[in-house]
Backbone as CSV, one residue per row, in Angstrom:
resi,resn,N_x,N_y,N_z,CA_x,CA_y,CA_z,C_x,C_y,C_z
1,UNK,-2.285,-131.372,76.079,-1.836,-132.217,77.187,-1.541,-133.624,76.678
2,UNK,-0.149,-133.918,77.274,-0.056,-135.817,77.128,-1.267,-136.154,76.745
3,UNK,-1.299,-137.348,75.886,-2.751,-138.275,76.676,-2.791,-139.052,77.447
4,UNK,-1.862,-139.845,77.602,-1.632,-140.257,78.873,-1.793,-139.555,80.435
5,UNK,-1.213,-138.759,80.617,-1.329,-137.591,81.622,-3.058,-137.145,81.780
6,UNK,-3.478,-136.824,80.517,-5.111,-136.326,80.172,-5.420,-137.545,81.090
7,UNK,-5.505,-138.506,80.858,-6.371,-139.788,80.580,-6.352,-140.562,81.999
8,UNK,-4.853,-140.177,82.697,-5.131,-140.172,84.168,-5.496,-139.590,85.123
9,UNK,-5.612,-138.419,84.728,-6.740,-136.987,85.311,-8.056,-137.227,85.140
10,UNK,-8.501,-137.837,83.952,-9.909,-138.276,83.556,-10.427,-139.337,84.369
11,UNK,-9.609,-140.528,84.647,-10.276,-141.613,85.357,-9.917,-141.060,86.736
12,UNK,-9.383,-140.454,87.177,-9.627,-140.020,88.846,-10.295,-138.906,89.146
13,UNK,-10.706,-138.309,88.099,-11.947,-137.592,88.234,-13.349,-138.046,88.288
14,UNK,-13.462,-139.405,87.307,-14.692,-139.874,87.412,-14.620,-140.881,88.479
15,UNK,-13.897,-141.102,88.887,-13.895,-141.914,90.475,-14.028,-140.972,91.830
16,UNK,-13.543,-139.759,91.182,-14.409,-138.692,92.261,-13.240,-138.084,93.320
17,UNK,-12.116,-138.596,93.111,-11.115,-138.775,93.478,-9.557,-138.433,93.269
18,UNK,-9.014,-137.380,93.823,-7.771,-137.304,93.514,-6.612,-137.727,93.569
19,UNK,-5.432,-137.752,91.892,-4.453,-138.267,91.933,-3.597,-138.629,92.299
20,UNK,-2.683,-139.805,93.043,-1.554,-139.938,93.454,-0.286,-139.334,92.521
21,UNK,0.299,-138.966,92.643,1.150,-138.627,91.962,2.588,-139.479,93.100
22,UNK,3.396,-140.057,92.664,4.867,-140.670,93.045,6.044,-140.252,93.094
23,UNK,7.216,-139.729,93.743,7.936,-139.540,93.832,9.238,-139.973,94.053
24,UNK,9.824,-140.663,92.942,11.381,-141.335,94.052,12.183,-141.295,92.877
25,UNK,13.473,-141.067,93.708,14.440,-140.795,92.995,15.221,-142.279,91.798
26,UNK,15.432,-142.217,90.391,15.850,-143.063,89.991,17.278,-143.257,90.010
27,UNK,17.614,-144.660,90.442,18.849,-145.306,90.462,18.860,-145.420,91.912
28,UNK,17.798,-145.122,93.309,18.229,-145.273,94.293,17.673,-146.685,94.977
29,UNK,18.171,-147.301,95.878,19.890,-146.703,96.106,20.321,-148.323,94.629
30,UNK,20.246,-148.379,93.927,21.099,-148.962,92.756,19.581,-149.306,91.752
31,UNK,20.232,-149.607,90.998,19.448,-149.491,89.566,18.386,-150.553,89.503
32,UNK,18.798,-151.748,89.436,17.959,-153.015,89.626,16.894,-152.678,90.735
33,UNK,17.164,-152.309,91.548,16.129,-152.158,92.764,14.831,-151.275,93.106
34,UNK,15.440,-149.997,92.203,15.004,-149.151,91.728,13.975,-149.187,90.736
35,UNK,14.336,-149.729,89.555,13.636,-150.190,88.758,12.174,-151.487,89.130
36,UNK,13.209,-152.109,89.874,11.670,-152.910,90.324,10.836,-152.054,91.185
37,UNK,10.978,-151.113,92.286,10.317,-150.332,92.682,8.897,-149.652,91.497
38,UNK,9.814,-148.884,90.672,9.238,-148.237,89.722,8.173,-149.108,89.105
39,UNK,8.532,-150.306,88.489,7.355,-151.067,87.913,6.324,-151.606,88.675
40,UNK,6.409,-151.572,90.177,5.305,-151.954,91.112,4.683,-150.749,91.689
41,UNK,4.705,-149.303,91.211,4.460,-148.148,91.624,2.553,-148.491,91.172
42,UNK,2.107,-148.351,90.525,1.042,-148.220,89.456,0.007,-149.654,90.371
43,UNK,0.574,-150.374,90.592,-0.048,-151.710,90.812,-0.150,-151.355,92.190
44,UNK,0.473,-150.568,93.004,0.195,-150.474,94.620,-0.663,-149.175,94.669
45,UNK,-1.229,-148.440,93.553,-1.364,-147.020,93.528,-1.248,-145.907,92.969
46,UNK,-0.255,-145.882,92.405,0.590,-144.248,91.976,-0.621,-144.411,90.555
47,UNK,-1.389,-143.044,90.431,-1.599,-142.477,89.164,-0.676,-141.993,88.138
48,UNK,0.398,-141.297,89.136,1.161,-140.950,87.756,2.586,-140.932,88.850
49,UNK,3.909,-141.378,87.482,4.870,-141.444,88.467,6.062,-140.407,88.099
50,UNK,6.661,-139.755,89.124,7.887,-138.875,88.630,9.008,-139.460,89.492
51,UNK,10.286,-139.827,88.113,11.551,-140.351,88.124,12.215,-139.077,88.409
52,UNK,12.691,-139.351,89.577,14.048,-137.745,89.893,14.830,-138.476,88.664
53,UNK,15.656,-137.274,88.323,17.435,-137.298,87.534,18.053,-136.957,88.568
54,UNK,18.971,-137.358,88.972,19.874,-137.705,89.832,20.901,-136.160,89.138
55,UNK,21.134,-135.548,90.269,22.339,-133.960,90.245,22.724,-134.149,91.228
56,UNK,23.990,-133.603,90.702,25.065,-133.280,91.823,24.943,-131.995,92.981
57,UNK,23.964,-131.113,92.158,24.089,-129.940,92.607,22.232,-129.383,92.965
58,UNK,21.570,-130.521,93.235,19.997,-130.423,93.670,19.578,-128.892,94.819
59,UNK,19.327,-127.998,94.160,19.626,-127.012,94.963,17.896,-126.897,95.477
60,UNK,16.726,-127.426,95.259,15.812,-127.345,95.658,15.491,-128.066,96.555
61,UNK,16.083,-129.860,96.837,15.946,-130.699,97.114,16.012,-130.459,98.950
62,UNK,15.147,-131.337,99.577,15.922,-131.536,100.848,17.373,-132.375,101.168
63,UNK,17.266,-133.019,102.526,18.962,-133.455,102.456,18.005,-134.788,102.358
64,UNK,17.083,-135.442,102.174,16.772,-136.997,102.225,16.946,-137.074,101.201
65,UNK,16.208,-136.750,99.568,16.056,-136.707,98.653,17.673,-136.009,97.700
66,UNK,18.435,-135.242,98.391,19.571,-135.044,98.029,20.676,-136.187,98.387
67,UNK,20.858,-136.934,99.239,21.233,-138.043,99.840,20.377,-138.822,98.702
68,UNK,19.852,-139.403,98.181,19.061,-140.744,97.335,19.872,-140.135,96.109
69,UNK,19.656,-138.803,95.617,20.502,-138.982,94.346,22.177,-138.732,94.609
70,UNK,22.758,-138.427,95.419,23.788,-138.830,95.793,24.347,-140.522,95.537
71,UNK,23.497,-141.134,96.461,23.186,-142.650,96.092,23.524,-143.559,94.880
72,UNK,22.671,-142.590,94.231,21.884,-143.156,92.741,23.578,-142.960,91.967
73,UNK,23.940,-141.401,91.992,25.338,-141.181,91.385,26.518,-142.360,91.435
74,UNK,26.601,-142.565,92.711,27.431,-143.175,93.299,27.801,-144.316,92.989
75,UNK,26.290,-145.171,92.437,26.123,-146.548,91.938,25.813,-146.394,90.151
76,UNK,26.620,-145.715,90.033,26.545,-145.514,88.412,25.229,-144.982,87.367
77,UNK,24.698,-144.235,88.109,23.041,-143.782,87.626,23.632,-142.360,86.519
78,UNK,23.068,-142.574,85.224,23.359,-141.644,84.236,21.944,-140.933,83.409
79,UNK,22.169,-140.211,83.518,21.067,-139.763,82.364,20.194,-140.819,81.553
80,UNK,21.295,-141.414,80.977,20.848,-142.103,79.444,19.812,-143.690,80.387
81,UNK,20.564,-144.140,81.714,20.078,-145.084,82.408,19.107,-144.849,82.872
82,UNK,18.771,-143.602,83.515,17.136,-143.105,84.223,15.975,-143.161,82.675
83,UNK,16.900,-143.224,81.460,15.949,-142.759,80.226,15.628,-144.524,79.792
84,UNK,16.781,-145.303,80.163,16.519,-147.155,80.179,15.695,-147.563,80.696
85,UNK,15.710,-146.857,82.032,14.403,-147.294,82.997,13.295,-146.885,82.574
86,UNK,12.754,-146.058,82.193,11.606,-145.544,81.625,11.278,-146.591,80.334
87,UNK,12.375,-146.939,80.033,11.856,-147.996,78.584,11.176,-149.486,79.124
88,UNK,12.647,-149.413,80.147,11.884,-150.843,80.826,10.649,-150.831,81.300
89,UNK,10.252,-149.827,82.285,8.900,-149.806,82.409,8.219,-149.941,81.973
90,UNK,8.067,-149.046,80.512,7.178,-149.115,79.724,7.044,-150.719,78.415
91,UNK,7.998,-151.819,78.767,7.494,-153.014,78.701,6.746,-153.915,79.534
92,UNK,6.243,-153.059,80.242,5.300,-153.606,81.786,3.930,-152.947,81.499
93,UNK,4.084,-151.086,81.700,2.979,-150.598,81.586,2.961,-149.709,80.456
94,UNK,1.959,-149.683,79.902,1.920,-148.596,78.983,1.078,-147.571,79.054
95,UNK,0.539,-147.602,80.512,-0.707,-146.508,80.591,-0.391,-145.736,81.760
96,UNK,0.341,-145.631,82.971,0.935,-144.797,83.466,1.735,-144.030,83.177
97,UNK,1.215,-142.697,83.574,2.234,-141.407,82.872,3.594,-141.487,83.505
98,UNK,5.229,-141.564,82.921,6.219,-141.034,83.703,6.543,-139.769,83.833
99,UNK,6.704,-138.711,84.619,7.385,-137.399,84.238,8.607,-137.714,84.686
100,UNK,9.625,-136.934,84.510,11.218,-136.591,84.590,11.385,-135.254,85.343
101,UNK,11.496,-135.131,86.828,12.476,-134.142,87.325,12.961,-134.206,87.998
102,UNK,14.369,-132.970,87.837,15.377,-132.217,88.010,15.665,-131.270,87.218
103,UNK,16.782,-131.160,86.966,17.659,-130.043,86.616,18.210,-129.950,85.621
104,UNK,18.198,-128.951,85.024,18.759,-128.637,83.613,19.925,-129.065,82.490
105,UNK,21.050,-129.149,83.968,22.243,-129.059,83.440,22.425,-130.379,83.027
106,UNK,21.964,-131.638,83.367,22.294,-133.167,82.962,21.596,-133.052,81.668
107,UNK,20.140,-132.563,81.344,20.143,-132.649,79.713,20.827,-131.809,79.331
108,UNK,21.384,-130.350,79.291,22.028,-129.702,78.914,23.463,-130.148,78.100
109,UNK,24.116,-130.768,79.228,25.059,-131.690,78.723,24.900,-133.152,77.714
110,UNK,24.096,-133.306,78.161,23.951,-134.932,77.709,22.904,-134.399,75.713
111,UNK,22.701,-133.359,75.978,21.859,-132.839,74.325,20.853,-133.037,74.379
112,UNK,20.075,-131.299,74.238,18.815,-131.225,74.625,17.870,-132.007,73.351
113,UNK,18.212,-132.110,71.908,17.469,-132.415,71.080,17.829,-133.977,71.161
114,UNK,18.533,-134.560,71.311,19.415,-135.870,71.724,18.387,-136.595,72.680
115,UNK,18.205,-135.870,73.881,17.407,-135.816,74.630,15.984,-135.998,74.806
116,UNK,15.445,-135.333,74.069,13.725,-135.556,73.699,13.718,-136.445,72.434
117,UNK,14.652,-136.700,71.646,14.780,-138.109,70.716,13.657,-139.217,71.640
118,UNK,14.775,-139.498,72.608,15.095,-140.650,73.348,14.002,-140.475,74.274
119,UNK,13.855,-139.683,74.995,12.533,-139.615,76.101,11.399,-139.606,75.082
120,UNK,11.119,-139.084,74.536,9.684,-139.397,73.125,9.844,-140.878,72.997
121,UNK,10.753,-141.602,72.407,10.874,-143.079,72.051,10.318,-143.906,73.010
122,UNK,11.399,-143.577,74.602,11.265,-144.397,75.898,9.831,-144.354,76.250
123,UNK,9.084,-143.685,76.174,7.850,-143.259,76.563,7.271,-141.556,78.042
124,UNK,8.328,-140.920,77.977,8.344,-140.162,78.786,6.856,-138.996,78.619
125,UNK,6.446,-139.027,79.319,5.191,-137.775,79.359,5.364,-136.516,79.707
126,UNK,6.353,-136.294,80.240,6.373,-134.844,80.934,7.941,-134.495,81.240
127,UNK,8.260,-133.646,81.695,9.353,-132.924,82.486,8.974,-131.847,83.373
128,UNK,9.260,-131.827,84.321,9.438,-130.779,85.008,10.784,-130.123,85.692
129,UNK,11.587,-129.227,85.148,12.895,-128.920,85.363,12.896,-127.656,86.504
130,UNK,13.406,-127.874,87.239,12.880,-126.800,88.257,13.705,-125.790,88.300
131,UNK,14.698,-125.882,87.599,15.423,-124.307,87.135,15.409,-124.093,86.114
132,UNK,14.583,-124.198,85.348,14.297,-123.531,84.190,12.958,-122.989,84.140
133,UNK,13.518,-121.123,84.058,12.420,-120.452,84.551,11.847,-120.083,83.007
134,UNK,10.344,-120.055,83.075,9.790,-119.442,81.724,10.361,-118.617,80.679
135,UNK,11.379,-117.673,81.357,11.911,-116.924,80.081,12.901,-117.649,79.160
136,UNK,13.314,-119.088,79.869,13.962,-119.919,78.754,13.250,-120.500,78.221
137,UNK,12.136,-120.611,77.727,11.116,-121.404,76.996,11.431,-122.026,75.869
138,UNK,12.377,-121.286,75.069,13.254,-122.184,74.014,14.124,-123.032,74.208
139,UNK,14.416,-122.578,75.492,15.912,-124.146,75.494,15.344,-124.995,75.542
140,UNK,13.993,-125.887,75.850,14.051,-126.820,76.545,12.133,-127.132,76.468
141,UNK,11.079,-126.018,77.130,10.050,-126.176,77.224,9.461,-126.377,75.352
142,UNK,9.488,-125.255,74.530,9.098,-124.984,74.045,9.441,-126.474,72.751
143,UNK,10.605,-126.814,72.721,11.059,-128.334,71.905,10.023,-129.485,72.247
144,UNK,10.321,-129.390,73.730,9.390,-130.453,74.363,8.081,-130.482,73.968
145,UNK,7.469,-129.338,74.316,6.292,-129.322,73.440,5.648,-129.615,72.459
146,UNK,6.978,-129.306,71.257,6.392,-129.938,69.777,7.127,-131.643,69.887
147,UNK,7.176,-132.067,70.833,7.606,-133.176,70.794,6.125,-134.197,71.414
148,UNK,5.132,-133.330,72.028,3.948,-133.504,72.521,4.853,-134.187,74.085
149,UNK,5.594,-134.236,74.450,5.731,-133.963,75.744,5.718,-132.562,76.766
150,UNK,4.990,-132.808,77.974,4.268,-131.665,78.376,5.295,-131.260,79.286
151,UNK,5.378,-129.862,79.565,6.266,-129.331,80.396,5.567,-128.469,81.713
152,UNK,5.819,-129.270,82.687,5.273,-128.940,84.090,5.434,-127.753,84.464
153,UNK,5.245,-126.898,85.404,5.654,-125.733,85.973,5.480,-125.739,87.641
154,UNK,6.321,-125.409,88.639,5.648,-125.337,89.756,5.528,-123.677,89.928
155,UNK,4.926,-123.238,90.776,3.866,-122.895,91.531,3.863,-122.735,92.871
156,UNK,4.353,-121.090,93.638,4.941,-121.409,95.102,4.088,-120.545,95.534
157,UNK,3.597,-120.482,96.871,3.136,-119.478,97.536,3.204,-118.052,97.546
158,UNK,4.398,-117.900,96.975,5.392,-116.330,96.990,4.725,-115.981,94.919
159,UNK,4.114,-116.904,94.208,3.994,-116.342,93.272,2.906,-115.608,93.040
160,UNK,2.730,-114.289,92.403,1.859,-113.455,91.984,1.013,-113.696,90.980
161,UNK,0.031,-112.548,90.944,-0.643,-112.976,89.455,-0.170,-112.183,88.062
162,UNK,0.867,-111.525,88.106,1.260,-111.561,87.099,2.707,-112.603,86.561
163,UNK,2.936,-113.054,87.654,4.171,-114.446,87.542,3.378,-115.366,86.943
164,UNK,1.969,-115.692,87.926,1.476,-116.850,87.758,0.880,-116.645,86.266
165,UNK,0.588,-115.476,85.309,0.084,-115.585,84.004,1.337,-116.272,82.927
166,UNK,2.747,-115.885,83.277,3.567,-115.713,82.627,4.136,-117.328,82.632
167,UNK,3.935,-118.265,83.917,3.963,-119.134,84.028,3.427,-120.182,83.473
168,UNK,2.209,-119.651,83.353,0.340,-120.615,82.673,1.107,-121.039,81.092
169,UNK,1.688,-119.613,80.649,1.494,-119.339,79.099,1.478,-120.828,78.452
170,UNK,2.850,-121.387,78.780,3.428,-123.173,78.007,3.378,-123.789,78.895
171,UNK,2.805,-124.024,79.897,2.493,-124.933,81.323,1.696,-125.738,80.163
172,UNK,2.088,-127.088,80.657,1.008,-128.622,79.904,0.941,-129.660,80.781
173,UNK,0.257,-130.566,80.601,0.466,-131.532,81.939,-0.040,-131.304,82.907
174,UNK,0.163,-130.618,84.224,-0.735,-130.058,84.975,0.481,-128.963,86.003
175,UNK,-0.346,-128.618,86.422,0.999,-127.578,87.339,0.807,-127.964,88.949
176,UNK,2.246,-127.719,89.162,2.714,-128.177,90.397,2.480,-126.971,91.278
177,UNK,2.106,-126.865,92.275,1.732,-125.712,93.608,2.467,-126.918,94.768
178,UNK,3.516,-125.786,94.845,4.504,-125.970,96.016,3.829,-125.627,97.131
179,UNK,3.553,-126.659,98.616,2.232,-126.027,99.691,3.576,-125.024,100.563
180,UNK,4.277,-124.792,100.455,4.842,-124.297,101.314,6.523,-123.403,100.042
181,UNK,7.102,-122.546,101.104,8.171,-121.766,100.605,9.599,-123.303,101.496
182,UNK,10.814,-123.308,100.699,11.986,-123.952,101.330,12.067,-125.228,100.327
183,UNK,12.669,-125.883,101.016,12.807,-127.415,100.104,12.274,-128.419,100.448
184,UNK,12.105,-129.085,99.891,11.235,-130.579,100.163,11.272,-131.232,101.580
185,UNK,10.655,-131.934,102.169,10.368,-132.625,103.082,10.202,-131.617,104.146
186,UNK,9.339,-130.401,104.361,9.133,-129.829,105.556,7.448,-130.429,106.103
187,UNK,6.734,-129.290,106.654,5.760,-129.644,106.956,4.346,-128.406,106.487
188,UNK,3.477,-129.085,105.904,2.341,-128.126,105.902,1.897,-127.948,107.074
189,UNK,1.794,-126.302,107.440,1.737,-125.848,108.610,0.050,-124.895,108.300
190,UNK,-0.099,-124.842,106.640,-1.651,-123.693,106.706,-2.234,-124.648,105.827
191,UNK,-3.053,-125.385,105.753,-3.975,-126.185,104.595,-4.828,-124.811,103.952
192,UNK,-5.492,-124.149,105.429,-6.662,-123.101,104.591,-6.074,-122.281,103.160
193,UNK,-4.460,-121.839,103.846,-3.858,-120.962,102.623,-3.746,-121.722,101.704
194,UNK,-3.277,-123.454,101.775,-2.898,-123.698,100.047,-3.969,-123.803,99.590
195,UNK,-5.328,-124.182,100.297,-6.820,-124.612,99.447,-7.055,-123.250,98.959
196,UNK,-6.887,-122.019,99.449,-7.477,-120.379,98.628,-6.413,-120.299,97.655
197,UNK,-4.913,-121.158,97.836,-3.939,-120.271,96.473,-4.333,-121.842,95.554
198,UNK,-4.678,-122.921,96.003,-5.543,-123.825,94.650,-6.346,-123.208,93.919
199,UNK,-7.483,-123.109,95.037,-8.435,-122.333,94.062,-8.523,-121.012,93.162
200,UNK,-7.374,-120.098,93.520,-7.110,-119.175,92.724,-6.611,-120.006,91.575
201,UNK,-5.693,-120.319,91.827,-4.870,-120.931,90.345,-5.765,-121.815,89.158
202,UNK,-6.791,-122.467,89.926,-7.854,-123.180,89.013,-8.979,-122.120,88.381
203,UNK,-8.674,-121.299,88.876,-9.547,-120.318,88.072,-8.735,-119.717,87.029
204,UNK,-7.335,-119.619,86.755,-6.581,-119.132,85.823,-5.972,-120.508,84.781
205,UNK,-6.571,-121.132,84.787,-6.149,-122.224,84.184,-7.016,-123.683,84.039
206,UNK,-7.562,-124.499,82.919,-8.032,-125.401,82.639,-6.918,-126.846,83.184
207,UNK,-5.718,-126.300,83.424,-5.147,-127.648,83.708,-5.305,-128.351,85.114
208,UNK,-5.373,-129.188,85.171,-4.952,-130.058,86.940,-4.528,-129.715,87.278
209,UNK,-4.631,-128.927,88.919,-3.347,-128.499,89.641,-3.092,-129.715,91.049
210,UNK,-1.761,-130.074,90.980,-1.657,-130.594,92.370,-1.113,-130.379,93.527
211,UNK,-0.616,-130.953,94.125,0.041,-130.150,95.201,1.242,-130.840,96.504
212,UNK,2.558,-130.802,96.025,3.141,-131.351,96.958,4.527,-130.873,97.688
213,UNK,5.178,-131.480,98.564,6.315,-130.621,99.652,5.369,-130.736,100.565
214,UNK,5.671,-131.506,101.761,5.232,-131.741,103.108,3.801,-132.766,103.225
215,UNK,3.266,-133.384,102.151,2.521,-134.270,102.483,3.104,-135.671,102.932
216,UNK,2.898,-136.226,104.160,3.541,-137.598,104.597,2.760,-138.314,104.952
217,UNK,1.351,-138.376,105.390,1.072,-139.276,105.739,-0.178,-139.296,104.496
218,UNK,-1.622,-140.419,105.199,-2.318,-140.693,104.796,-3.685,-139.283,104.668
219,UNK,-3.500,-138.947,106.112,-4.578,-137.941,106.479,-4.170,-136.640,106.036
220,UNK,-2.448,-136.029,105.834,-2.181,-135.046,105.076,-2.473,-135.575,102.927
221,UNK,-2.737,-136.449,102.888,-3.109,-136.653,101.862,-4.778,-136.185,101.421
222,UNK,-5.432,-137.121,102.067,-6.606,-136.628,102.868,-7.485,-135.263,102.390
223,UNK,-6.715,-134.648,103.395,-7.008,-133.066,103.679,-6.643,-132.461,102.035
224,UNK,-5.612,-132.535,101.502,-5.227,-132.075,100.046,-6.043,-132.887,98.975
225,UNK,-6.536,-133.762,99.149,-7.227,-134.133,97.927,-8.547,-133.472,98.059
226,UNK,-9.170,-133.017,98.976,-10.794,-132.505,98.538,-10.376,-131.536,98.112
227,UNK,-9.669,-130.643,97.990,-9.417,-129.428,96.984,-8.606,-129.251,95.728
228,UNK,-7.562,-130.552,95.616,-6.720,-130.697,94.378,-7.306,-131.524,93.498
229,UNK,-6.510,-131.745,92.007,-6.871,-132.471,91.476,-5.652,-133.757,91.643
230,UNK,-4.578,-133.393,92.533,-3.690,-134.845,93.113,-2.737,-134.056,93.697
231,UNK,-1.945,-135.193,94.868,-1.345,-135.391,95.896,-0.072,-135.901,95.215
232,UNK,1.359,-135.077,95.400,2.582,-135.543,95.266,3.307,-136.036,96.846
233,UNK,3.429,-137.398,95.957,4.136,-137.732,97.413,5.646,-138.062,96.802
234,UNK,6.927,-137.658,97.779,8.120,-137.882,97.419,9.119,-138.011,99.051
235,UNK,9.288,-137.444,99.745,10.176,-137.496,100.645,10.064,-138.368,101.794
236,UNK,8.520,-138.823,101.534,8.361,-140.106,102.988,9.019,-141.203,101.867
237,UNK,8.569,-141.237,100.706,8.921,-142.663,99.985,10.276,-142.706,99.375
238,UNK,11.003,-141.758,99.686,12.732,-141.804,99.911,13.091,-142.071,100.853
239,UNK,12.108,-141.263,101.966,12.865,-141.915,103.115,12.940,-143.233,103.785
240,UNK,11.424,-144.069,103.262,11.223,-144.995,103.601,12.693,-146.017,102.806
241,UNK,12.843,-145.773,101.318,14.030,-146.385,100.959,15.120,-146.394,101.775
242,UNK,15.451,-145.379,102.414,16.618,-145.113,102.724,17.020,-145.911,103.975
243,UNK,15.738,-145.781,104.611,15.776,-146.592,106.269,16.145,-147.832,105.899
244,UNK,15.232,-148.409,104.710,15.499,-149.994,104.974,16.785,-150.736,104.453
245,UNK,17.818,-149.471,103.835,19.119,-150.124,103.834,20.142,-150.445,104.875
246,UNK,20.786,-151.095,104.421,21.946,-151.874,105.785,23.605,-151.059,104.676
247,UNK,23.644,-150.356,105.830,24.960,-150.024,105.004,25.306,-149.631,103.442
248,UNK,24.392,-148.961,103.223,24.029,-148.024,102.000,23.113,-149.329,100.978
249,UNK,22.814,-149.958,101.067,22.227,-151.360,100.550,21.284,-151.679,100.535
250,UNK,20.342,-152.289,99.750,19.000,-152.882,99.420,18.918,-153.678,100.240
251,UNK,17.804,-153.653,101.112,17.717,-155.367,101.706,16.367,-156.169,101.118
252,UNK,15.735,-156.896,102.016,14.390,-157.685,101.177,13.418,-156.595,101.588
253,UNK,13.407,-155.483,102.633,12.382,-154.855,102.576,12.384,-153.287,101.561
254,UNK,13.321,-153.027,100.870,13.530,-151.866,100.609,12.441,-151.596,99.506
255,UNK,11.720,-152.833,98.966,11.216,-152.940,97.497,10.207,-152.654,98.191
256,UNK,9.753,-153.366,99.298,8.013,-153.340,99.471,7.820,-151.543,100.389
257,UNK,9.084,-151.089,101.011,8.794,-150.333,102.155,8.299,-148.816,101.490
258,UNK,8.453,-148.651,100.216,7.849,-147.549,99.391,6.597,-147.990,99.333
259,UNK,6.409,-149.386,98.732,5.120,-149.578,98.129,4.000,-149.326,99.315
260,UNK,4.075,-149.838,100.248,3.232,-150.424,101.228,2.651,-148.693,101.831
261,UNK,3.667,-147.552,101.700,3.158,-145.953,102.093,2.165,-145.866,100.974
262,UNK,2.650,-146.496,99.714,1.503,-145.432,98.481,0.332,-146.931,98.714
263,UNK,-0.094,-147.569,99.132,-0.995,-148.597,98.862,-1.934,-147.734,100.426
264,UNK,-1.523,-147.355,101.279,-1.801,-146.900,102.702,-2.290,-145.026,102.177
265,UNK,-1.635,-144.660,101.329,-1.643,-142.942,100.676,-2.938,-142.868,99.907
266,UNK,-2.950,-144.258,98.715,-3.960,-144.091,97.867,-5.465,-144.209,98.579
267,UNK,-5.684,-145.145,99.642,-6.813,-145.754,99.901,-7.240,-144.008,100.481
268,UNK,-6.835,-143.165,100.870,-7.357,-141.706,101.031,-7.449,-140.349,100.368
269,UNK,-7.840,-140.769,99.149,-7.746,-139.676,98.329,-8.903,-140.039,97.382
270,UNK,-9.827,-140.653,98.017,-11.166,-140.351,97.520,-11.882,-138.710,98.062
271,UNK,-12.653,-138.037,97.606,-13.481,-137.413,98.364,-14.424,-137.387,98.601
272,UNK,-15.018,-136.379,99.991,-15.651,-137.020,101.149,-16.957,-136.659,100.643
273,UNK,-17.618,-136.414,99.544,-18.790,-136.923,98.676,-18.910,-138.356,98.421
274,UNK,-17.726,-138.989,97.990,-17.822,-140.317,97.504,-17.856,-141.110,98.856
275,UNK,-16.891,-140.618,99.548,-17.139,-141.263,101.430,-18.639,-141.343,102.014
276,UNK,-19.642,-140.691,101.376,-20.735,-140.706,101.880,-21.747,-141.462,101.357
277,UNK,-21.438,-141.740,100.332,-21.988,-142.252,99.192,-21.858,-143.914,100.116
278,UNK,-20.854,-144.458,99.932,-20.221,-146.091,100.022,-20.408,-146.206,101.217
C-alpha cells in the first residue's frame, strides 16, 4: 500500500474514526478555482482526496458530476493539467493522499507508461479507473503497481464471492464498495445491507474498505462510518460547486461552498465509542 494512503488509514484509526475521503471533479468549473479548492480540501477535512479526469464519455457518472467534467473540458482541462494540479498541490501538502479517477481512454491516449512517469513525479497515490476490469491487469493496474502507486477497485452490491476474490487479487490502497447499484448521486435506501456486504468484504481482505454513491449529508456520513474504514463524498460537493456559479462561473462563494460541506461531513465520522468517551 501507498504510504501515504497507509499512513492516512493509520491516523484515523487511532482517532477511532473514519476517513473522509473527497470527491470533485478537476478543472471545475476552471482551473484556478479548482485548484484552490483542492489545496484547501485537507485543511477543512478531507483525509484523502480524489481528482476526477475529466471524459467525454463518463458512463458511470451521474448528470451533476457529468455536467462538472463537461465544464472542466470546456475550459481547457487536459490530462497533463489535472497531472499540474496534483504538482501544485503537492507544493502545499505533502501528506495527503491524491487518487486519480476516471476512465481509461484519456491515459490510454495520452501514454500509459508516459503517464505513471509523470503521476509518480507529481505525487499521485492511487488510481482508480472504473472501466478497467481486472482481466486487464497489464494495461494499466499491474505498471502502476511497480510504480508503488496503488490501484483501487470498486466493489458493487451485485458482486459475488468469486468476482470479489478475483478483484482482491491487485486491489492496493483500499477498495471502494459502491452502497448502491446505478450511478452516482442516488440515495442509500438499505444501510443494514451495505454494513453485512462491508463486513463480508473485510473479512476477505486486510485492506480499508470504504464506501460511497449516495452519502450527502452529515448523518448519512454518520451512519457509514461506524462500520467503514471511510466515507466518499463526491456529488453534494459538485453540486454545491455548481449552484454557486452565475452563468457557468466562479463567484466568491464557489471556493468556500465545497469546503464548508466537508468541514460540516468531517466533524461526524468519529465513532460512537469515541462519542461516549468526550
Amino acid at each position: 500500500m501507498n504510504n501515504r494512503i497507509k499512513a492516512s488509514f493509520d491516523k484515523c484509526a487511532n482517532e477511532n474514526r473514519a476517513a473522509l475521503v473527497t470527491y470533485i471533479m478537476a478543472g471545475d468549473p476552471d482551473i484556478n478555482t479548482s485548484q484552490e479548492i483542492v489545496n484547501k480540501l485537507a485543511e477543512a477535512g478531507a483525509d484523502i482526496i480524489e481528482l476526477g479526469m475529466a471524459f467525454s464519455d463518463p458512463m458511470a457518472d451521474g448528470p451533476i458530476i457529468e455536467a462538472a467534467g463537461h465544464r472542466a473540458l470546456k475550459n481547457g482541462l487536459t490530462l497533463e493539467k489535472t497531472l499540474n494540479m496534483v504538482e501544485n498541490f503537492r507544493q502545499h501538502n505533502n501528506e495527503t493522499p491524491i487518487i486519480l479517477m476516471g476512465y481509461y481512454n484519456p491515459i490510454y491516449i495520452y501514454g500509459v507508461e508516459k503517464f505513471l512517469q509523470k503521476a509518480k513525479r507529481v505525487g499521485v497515490d492511487g488510481l482508480l479507473i472504473v472501466d478497467l476490469p481486472s482481466e486487464e491487469d497489464e494495461e494499466l493496474c499491474v505498471p502502476a503497481l511497480e510504480k508503488n502507486i496503488s490501484f483501487i477497485r470498486l466493489v458493487t452490491p451485485t458482486t459475488d464471492n468469486i468476482r470479489l476474490k478475483t478483484i482482491l487479487k491487485n486491489s492496493s490502497g483500499f477498495i471502494y464498495y459502491v452502497s448502491m447499484t446505478g450511478i452516482t448521486g442516488a440515495n442509500i435506501n438499505d444501510y443494514e445491507k451495505v454494513s453485512k456486504n462491508v463486513t463480508e468484504i473485510k473479512q476477505q481482505t486486510d485492506l480499508p474498505v470504504v464506501v460511497g454513491f449516495g452519502i450527502k449529508t452529515a448523518q448519512d456520513a454518520q451512519k457509514i462510518a461506524q462500520y467503514s474504514d471511510g466515507v466518499v463524498v463526491g456529488t453534494v460537493l459538485v453540486r454545491a460547486i455548481e449552484n454557486s456559479l452565475k452563468e457557468g462561473k466562479a463567484t466568491k462563494e464557489t471556493i468556500n461552498a465545497p469546503l464548508n460541506i466537508v468541514r460540516s461531513l468531517s466533524e461526524g465520522l468519529f465513532r460512537k465509542e469515541q462519542k461516549n468517551k468526550t
